[in-house]
C-alpha positions in Angstrom: 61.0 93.0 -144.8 58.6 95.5 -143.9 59.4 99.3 -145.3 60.2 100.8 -141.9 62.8 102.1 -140.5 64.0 99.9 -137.1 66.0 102.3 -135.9 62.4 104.5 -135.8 60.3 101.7 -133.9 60.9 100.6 -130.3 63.3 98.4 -129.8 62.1 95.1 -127.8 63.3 94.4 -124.0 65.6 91.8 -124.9 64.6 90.5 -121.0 61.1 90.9 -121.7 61.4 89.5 -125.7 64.8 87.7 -126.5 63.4 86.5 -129.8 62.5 89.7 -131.3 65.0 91.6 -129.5 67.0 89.7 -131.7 64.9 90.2 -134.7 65.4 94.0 -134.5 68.7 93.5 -134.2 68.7 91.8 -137.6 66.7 94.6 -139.4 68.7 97.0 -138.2 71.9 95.5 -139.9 69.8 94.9 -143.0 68.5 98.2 -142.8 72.4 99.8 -142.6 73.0 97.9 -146.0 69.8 99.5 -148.0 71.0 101.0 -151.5 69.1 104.1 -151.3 70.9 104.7 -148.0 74.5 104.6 -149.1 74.8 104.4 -153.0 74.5 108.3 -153.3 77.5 109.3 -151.5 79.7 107.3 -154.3 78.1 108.6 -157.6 80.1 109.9 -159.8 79.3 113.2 -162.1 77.5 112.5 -165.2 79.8 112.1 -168.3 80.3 114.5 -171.8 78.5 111.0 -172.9 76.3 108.5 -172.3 75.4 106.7 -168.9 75.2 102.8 -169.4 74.2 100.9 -166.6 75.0 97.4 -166.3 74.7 94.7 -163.4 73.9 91.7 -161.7 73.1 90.8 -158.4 70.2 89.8 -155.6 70.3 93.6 -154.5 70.4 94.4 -158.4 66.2 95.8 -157.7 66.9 97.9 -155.1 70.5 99.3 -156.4 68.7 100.4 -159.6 65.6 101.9 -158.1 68.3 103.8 -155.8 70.0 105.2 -158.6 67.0 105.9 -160.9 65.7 108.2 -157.5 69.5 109.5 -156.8 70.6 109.6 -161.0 69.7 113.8 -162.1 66.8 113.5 -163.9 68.1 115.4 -167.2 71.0 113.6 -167.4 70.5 110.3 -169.8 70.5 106.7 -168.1 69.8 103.4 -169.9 70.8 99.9 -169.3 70.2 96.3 -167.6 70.6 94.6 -164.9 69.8 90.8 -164.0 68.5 90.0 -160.5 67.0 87.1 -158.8 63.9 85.8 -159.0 61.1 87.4 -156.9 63.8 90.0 -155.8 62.6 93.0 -157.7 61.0 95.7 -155.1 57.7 97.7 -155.7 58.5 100.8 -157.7 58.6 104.0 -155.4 56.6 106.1 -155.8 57.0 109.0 -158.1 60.6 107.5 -159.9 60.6 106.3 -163.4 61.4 103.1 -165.2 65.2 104.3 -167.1 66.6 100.8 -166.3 65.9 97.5 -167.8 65.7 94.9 -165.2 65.5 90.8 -165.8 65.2 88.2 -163.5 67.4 85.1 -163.6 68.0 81.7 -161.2 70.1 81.4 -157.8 72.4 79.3 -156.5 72.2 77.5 -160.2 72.1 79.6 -163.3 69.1 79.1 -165.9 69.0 79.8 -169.5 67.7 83.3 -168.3 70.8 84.1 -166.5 72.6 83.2 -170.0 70.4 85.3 -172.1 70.7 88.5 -169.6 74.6 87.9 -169.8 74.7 87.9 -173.6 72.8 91.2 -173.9 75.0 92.8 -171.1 78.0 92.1 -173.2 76.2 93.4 -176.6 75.2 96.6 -174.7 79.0 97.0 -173.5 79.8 97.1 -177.1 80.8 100.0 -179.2 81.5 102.6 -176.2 83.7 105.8 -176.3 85.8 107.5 -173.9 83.1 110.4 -172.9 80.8 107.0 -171.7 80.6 106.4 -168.4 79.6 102.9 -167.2 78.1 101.9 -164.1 78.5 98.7 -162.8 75.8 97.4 -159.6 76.9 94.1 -158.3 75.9 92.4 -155.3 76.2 89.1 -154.2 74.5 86.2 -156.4 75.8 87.4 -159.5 78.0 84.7 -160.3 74.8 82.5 -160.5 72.8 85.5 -162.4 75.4 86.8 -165.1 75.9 83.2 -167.2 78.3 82.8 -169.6 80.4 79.8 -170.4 83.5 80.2 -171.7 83.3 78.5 -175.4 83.5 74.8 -175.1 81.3 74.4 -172.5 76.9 74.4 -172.3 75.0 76.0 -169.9 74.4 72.2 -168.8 78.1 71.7 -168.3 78.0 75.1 -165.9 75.1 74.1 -164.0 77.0 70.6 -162.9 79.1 72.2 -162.5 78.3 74.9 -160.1 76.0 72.0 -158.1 79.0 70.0 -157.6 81.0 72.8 -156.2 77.7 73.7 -153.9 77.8 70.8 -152.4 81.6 70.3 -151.6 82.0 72.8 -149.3 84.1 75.1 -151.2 84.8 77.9 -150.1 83.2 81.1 -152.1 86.9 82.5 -153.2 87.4 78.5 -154.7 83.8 78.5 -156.3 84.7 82.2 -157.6 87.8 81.4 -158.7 86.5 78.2 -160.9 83.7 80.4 -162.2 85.9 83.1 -163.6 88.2 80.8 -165.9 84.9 78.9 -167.2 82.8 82.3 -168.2 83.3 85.3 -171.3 82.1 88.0 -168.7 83.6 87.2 -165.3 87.0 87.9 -163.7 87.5 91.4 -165.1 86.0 90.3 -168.7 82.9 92.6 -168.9 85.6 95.6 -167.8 87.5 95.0 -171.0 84.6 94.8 -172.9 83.4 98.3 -172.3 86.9 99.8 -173.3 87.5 102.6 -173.9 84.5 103.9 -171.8 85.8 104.6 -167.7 84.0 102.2 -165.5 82.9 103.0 -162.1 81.7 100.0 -160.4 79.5 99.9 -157.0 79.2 97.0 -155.1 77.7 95.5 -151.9 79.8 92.9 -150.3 78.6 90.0 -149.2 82.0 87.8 -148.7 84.6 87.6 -146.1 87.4 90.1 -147.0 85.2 92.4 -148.9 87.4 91.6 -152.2 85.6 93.0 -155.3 87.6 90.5 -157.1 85.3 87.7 -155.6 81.9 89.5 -155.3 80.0 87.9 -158.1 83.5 87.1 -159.5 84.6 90.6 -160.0 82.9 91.0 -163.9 84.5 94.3 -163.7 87.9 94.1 -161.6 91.2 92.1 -162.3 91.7 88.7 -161.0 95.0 87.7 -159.5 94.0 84.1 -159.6 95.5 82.0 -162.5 93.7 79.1 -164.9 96.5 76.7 -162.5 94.3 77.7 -159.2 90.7 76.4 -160.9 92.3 73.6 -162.0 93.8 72.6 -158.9 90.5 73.5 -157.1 88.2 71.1 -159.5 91.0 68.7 -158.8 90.6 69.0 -155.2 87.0 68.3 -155.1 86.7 66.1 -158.1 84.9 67.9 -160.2 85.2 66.8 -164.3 86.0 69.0 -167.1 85.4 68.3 -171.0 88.5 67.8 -172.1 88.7 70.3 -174.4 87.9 72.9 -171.9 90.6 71.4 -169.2 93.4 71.8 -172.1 92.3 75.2 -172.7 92.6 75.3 -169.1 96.3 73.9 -168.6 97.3 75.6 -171.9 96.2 79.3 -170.3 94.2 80.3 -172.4 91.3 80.6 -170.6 93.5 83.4 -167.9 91.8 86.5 -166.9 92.7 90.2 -167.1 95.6 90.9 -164.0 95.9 93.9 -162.2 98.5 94.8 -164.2 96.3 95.1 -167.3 95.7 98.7 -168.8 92.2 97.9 -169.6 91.5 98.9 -165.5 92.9 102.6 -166.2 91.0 104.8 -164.6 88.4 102.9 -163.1 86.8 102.8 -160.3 85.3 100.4 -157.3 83.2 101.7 -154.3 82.1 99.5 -151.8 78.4 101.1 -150.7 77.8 98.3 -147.7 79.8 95.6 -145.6 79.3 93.0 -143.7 81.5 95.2 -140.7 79.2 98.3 -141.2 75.7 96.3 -140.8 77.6 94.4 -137.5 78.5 97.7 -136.1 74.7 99.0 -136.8 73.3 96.1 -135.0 76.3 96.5 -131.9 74.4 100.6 -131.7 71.5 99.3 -131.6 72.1 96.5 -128.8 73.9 99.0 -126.6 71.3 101.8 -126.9 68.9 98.8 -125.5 71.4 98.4 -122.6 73.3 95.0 -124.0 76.6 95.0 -124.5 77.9 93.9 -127.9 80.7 92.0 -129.2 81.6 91.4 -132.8 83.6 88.5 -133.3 84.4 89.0 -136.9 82.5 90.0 -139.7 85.2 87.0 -142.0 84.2 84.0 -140.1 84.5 80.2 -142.7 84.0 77.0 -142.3 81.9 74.4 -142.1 78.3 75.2 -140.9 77.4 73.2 -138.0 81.3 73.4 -136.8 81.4 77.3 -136.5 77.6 76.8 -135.0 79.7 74.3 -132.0 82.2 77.0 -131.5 79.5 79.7 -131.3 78.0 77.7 -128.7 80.9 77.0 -126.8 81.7 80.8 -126.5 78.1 81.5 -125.2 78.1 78.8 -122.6 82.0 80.3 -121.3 80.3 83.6 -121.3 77.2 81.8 -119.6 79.3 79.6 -116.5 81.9 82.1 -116.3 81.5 85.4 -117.3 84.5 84.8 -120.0 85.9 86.2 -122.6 82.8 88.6 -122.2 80.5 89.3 -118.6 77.2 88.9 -119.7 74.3 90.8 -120.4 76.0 90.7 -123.6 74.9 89.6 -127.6 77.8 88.3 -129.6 77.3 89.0 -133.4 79.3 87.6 -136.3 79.6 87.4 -140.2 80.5 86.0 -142.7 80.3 82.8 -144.9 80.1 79.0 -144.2 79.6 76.5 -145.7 77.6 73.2 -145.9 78.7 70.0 -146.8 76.0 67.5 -148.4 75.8 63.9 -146.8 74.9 60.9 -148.7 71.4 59.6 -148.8 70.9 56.4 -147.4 68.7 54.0 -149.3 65.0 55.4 -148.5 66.2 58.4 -146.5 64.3 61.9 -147.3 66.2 64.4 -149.0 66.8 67.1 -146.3 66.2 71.0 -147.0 67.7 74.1 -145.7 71.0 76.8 -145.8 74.2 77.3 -144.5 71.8 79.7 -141.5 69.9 76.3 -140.6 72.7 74.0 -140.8 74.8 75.9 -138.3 71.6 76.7 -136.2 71.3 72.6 -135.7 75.0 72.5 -134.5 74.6 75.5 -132.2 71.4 74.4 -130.5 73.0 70.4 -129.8 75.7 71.8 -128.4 74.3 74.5 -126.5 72.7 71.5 -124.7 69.7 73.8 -123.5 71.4 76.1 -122.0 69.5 79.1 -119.9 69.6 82.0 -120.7 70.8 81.6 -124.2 68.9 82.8 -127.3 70.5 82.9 -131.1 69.4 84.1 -134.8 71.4 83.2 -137.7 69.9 84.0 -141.0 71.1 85.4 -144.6 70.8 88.9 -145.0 69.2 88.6 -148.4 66.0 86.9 -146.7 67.0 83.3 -148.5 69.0 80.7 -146.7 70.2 78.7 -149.5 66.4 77.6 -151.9 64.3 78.2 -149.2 61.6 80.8 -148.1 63.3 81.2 -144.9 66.6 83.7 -144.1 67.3 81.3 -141.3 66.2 80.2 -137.5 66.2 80.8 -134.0 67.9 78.9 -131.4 66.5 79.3 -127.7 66.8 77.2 -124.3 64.2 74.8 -124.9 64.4 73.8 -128.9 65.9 70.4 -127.9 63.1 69.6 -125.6 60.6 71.2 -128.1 62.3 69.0 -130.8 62.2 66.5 -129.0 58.6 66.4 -128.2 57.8 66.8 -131.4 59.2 64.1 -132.6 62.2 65.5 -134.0 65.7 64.1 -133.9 68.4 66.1 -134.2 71.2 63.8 -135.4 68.8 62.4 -137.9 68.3 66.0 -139.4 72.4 66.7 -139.6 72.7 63.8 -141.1 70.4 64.8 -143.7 71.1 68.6 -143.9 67.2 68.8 -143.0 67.5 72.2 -140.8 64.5 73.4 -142.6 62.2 70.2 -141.9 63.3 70.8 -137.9 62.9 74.3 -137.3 59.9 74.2 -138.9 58.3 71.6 -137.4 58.9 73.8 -133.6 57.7 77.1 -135.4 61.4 78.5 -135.4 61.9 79.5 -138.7 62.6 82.9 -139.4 61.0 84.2 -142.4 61.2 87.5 -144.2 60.8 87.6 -147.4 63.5 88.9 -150.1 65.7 91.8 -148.2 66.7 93.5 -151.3 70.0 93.1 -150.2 72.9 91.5 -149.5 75.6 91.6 -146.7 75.9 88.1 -146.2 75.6 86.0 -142.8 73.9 87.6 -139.7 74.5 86.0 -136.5 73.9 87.3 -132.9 73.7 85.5 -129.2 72.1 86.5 -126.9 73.2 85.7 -123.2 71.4 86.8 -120.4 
């Protein structure tokens, strides 16, 4: 992402220039969900005592450099926070270094992500009442803040996180497993601060906007129980040692609940949503003379399925001027999900994200259709392990596809978005976002 501001440049005819119509549309929202934009107006005072801050997250750069800028620059502020890798943003100009920051894997934790979590909990030791601890967490810090609950390796949590990856779990399930298996998540790092207050901000990047489930809510209560991650690795078949599944069955691997007077007095701000960087993006299309439409800023589900249904909405809109009379741009949020296929013997491993994957569904069953143009893409500027944040869609990518050589149903089959919107130049590529609001999606019907 480049360091302007869209809402200062022109905005593209979307007549003229669909594709980048619909790229400014995308900048916009990311734009709305910037830390140094919206983390100032939840800051609390500065405490009798110290400030520690502590965090995890793939906005983790751009939250600290926000508060080192925003933070009064005689009042004390120390700490770490664990990002992804390649996520950290040049320095700005002119504001100091007060915060330790260490980089860590995504969507599968390394030994990085372990070591970062172990000094987190160290630095959360030995607090007082006049502390004040500040908590940044964005999405991607389940995967960044690693630490399995005793009885289990980090080998044991990278299985398996992979396994539940490529299920199709939904991120409350994953979150929900992740808390019981880990000493910091679900409300643990919060009672490891005590008696210090704890003021956590936080950038939402799942459907609901539930602290609880942003990076599995290290610093808020969980209302799920040991009984709901066991009955979600059952569902998808996913083994346990079996010293780890007793401690599971037995309780006593249960979270802090609400209930708990360890979460006296705290805190929890959401800075950005999903909803707010939709509604920026809606502005922006109706100051260009498009009329916008959010669907829902909550929308699940498998990939390439909720890619069919967008499509079948744009073609009503297209034939029939229904639910919605066109010019119009439909926008949508949230999180799928992708389902990995088997291999067959010989076949190519495919690459690509959730974006991708419903990108391939919406362009086979948009069938070509005129006058239809589409971006999904993650707003963190990564869909899935890839350098891409997701693809276009426009009314000749089958027949482009096509003439390259490309077969769609071969790529679904093997969850190769990547290796088929690359091969028509439809990639969309920009870089780490330095944050995090989740899934962007907009149609454009003409």
């Amino acid at each position: 992402m480049t360091a302007s501001n869209p809402s200062s440049l022109p905005t593209p005819d979307p007549r003229e220039a669909p594709r980048a119509f619909l790229e400014h549309l995308y900048r916009v929202a990311v734009d709305r969900a910037l830390p140094l934009s919206t983390l100032g107006a939840h800051l609390p005072r500065p405490p009798k005592g110290r400030t520690l801050v502590l965090g995890a997250g793939k906005a983790g750069g751009s939250m600290v450099q926000a508060l080192e800028a925003l933070w009064p620059a005689d009042a004390p502020l120390s700490g770490l926070v664990v990002t992804r890798y390649d996520h950290i943003p040049p320095r700005p100009e002119g504001v100091p270094q007060r915060i330790e920051l260490v980089e860590a894997a995504h969507p599968v934790p390394d030994a990085a992500g372990q070591q970062a979590a172990e000094r987190i909990l160290a630095l959360a030791q030995g607090l007082t009442a006049d502390d004040l601890v500040l908590c940044l967490i964005s999405g991607g810090g389940s995967s960044l803040l690693v630490l399995p609950a005793e009885g289990l390796t980090l080998a044991d949590k990278q299985r398996i996180n992979k396994q539940l990856l490529d299920s199709g779990a939904g991120i409350g399930e994953m979150n929900c497993v992740r808390k019981h298996l880990s000493r910091i998540k679900g409300g643990r790092l919060a009672a490891a601060c005590a008696p210090a207050r704890v003021v956590t901000l936080t950038i939402s990047d799942v459907p609901g906007d539930d602290p609880a489930v942003i990076a599995s809510g290290p610093t808020v209560p969980d209302a799920t129980t040991c009984a709901d991650a066991l009955a979600i690795l059952d569902r998808y078949g996913i083994e346990l040692p079996a010293p780890v599944r007793a401690r599971l069955e037995s309780g006593e691997l249960e979270t802090p609940k609400p209930e708990d007077a360890v979460f006296k007095g705290h805190e929890v701000h959401l800075t950005a949503t999903p909803q707010q960087s939709l509604e920026a993006a809606a502005k922006a299309a109706r100051e260009a003379g498009i009329e916008a439409h959010i669907l829902s800023d909550e929308i699940e589900g498998e990939s390439r399925e909720v890619g069919k249904v967008h499509a079948a909405l744009a073609r009503a809109v297209a034939h029939r001027g229904q639910p919605f009379a066109r010019p119009c741009v439909i926008l949508s949020g949230g999180e799928t999900t992708v389902t990995i296929r088997p291999r067959q013997p010989g076949q190519a491993k495919g690459r690509g994200g959730r974006a991708g994957e419903l990108c391939m569904g919406l362009a086979g069953a948009l069938m070509g259709q005129p006058q239809v143009w589409a971006l999904a893409a993650d707003t963190d500027g990564i869909d899935g392990v890839e350098d891409n944040a997701g693809a276009f869609v426009t009314p000749d990518t089958l027949a482009r596809a096509t003439a390259a050589g490309k077969k769609l149903s071969d790529h679904l089959d093997r969850n190769d978005a990547y290796g088929y919107f690359d091969a028509i130049g439809d990639l969309f590529v920009t870089g780490p976002t330095n944050t995090n609001v989740n899934d962007f999606r907009a149609l454009l019907i003409l």
